[in-house]
C-alpha positions as CSV (number, residue, x, y, z in Angstrom):
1,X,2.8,-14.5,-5.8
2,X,4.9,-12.1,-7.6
3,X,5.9,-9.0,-6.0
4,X,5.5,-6.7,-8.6
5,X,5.9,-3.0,-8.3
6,X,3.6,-0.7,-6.5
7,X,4.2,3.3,-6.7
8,X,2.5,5.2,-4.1
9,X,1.6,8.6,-3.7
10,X,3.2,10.2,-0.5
11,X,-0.3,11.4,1.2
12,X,-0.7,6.9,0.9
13,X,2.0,6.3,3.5
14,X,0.6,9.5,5.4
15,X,-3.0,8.4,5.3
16,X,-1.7,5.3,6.3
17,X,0.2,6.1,9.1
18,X,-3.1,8.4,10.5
19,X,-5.1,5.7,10.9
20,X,-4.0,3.7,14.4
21,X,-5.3,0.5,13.1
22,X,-3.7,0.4,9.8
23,X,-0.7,2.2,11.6
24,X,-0.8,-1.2,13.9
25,X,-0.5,-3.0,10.8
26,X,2.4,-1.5,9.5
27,X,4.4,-1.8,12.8
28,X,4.1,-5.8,11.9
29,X,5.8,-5.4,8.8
30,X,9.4,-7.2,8.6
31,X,9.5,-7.3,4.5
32,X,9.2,-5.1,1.6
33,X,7.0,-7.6,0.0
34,X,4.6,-7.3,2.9
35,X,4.9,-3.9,3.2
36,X,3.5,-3.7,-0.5
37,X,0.4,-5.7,0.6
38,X,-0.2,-3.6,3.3
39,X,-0.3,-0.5,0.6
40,X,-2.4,-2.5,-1.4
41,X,-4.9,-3.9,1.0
42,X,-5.3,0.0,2.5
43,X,-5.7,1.4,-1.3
44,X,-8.2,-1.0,-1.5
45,X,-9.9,0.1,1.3
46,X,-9.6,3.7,1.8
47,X,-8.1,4.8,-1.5
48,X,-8.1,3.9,-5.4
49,X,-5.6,1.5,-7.3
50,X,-4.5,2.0,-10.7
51,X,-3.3,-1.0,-12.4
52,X,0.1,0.6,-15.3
53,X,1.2,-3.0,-16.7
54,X,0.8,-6.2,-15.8
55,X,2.7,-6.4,-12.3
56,X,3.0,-2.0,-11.6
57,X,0.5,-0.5,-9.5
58,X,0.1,3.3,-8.8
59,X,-2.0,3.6,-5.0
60,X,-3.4,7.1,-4.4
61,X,-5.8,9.0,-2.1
């Protein structure tokens, strides 16, 4: 799986942080690349996903 790019909005890693099981989650993360799917899987969740190109992704609340 490719990397890619993801840009988040700021109130994303807030949100993010709120929330003590997603928080939890985050606390796991050792790598960029899984710190990206972390973003993605909570925009998927609790926010909305924009795909720009074919690997950019802009995550907002």
């Amino acid at each position: 799986m490719s990397c890619g790019k993801l840009v988040a909005n700021l109130n994303v890693i807030i949100c993010l942080l709120d929330d003590p099981s997603w928080r939890e989650k985050a606390k796991k993360v050792k790598t960029l690349k899984e710190m990206r799917q972390v973003l993605l899987d909570f925009c998927r969740v609790k926010g909305k996903l924009t795909k720009i190109d074919t690997d950019t992704f802009y995550a907002y609340i």
